[in-house]
Structures are given as structure tokens and as C-alpha cells.
TORKOL-4160 file (C-alpha; in steps of 0.2 Angstrom, whole numbers, padded with zeros to 4 digits, m for minus):
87
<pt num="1" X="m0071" Y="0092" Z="m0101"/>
<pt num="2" X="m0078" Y="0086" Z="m0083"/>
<pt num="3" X="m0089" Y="0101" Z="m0076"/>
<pt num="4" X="m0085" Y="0099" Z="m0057"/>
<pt num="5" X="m0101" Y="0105" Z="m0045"/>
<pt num="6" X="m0090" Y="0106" Z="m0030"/>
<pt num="7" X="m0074" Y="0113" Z="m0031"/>
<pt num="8" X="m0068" Y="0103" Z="m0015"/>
<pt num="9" X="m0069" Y="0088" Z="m0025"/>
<pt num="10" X="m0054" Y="0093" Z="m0030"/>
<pt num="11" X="m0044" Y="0089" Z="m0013"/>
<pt num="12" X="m0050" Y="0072" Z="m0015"/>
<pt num="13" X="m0035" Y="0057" Z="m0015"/>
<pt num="14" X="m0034" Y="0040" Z="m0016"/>
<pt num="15" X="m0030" Y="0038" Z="0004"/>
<pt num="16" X="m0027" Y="0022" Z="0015"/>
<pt num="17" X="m0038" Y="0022" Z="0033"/>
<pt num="18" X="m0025" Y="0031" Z="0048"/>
<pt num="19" X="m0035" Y="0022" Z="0060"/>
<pt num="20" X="m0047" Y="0006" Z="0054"/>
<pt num="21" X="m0051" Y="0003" Z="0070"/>
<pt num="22" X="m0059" Y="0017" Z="0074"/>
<pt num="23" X="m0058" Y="0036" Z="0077"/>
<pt num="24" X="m0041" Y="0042" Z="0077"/>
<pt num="25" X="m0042" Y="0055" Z="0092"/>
<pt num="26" X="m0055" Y="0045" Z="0102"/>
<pt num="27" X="m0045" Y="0030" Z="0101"/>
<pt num="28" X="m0030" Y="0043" Z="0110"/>
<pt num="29" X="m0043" Y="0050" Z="0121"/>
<pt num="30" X="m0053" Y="0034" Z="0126"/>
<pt num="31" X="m0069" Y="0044" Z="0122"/>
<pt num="32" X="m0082" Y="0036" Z="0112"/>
<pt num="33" X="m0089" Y="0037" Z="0094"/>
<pt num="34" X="m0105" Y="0033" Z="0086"/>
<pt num="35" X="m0101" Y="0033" Z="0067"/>
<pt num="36" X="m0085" Y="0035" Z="0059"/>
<pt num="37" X="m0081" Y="0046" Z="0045"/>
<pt num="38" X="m0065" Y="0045" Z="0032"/>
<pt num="39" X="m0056" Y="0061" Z="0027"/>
<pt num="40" X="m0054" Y="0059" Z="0009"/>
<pt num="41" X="m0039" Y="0069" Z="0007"/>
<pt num="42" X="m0027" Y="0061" Z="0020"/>
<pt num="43" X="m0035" Y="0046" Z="0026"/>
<pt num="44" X="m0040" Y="0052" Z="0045"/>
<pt num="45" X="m0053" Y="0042" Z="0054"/>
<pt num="46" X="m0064" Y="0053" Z="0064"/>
<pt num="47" X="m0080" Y="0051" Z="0073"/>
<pt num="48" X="m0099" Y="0060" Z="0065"/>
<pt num="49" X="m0108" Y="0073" Z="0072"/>
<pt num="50" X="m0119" Y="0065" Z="0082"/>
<pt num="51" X="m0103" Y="0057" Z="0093"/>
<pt num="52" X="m0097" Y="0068" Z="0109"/>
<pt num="53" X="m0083" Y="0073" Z="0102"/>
<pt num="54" X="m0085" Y="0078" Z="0083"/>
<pt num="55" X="m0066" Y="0074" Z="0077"/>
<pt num="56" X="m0072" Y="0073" Z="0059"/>
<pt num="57" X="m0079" Y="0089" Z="0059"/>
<pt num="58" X="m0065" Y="0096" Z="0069"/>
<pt num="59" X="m0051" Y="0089" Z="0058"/>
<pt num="60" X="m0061" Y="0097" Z="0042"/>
<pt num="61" X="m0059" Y="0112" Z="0049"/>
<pt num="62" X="m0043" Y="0112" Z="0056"/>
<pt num="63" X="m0033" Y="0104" Z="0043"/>
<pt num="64" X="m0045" Y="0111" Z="0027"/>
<pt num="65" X="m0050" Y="0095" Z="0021"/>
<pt num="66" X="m0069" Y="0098" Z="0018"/>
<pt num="67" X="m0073" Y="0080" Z="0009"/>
<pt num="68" X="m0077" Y="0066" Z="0018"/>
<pt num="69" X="m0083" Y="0046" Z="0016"/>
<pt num="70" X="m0095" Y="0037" Z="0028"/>
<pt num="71" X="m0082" Y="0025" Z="0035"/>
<pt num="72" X="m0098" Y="0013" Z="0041"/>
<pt num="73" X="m0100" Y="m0003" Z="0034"/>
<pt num="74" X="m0111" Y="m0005" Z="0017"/>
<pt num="75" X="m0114" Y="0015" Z="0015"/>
<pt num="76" X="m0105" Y="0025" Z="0001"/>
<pt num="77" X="m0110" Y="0042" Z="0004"/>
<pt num="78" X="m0098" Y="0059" Z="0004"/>
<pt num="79" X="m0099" Y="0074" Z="0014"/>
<pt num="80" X="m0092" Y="0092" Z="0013"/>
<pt num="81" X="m0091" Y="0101" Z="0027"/>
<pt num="82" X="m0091" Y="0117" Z="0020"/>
<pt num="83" X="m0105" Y="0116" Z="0008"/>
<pt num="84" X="m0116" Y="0107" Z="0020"/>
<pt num="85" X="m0120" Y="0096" Z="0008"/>
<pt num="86" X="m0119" Y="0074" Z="0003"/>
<pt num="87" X="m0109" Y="0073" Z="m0013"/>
């Protein structure tokens, strides 16, 4: 049996980028975005924290699907946004 630590973990599916070129709602806004971040759940591209208009976060929230995957090339971390904490 495989002890899960987060039980957001869960939500996570195999999912294909929405947007590869870039954050889905600043695409549709013309805004602009620092680093992008992959919702692992549904395959949204939204834009970090540290971008104007925090989509990822915003989508997390929104939608309730807490995990997501640096979508910036060569880094392989996860995120949840209701732990707070790199998975």
C-alpha cells in the first residue's frame, strides 16, 4: 500500500498543455507572464505568482485543482496551492 502525504495528489491526471505557448488567459488578455505553471489536473497553462496577473493561482482556486507543474523549461518541481508547499 502507497502512503499518500498529500491528499491533493490524488487529483493529479496524465494532462496534455491547453496552451503550450503560453498562459492561457494572458494569451486572451494580451497581459504578460513571467513563468508558466501546468495544472495537473486539466492541463491549464497559467502564469506564477510573480506575473501581474497570477492565472495559475487564480485557476487553483477557482476550479479546485490545487497541484501544479513548473511548465519552465528543465525544472520538474510540483506545487499545491492549498498546502503551500513543493511536492
Amino acid at each position: 500500500m502507497t502512503v499518500v502525504s498529500d491528499p491533493h495528489l490524488l487529483m493529479i491526471r496524465p494532462v496534455v498543455p491547453q496552451t503550450p505557448g503560453g498562459c492561457a488567459d494572458c494569451l486572451r488578455l494580451g497581459t504578460p507572464w513571467i513563468h508558466l505553471r501546468l495544472c495537473l489536473t486539466c492541463g491549464h497553462v497559467g502564469c506564477c505568482d510573480s506575473s501581474p496577473m497570477r492565472h495559475a493561482r487564480a485557476h487553483a482556486h477557482t476550479e479546485g485543482h490545487p497541484i501544479v507543474q513548473s511548465f519552465e523549461p528543465g525544472e520538474n518541481w510540483r506545487w499545491c496551492y492549498v498546502d503551500e508547499t513543493m511536492l
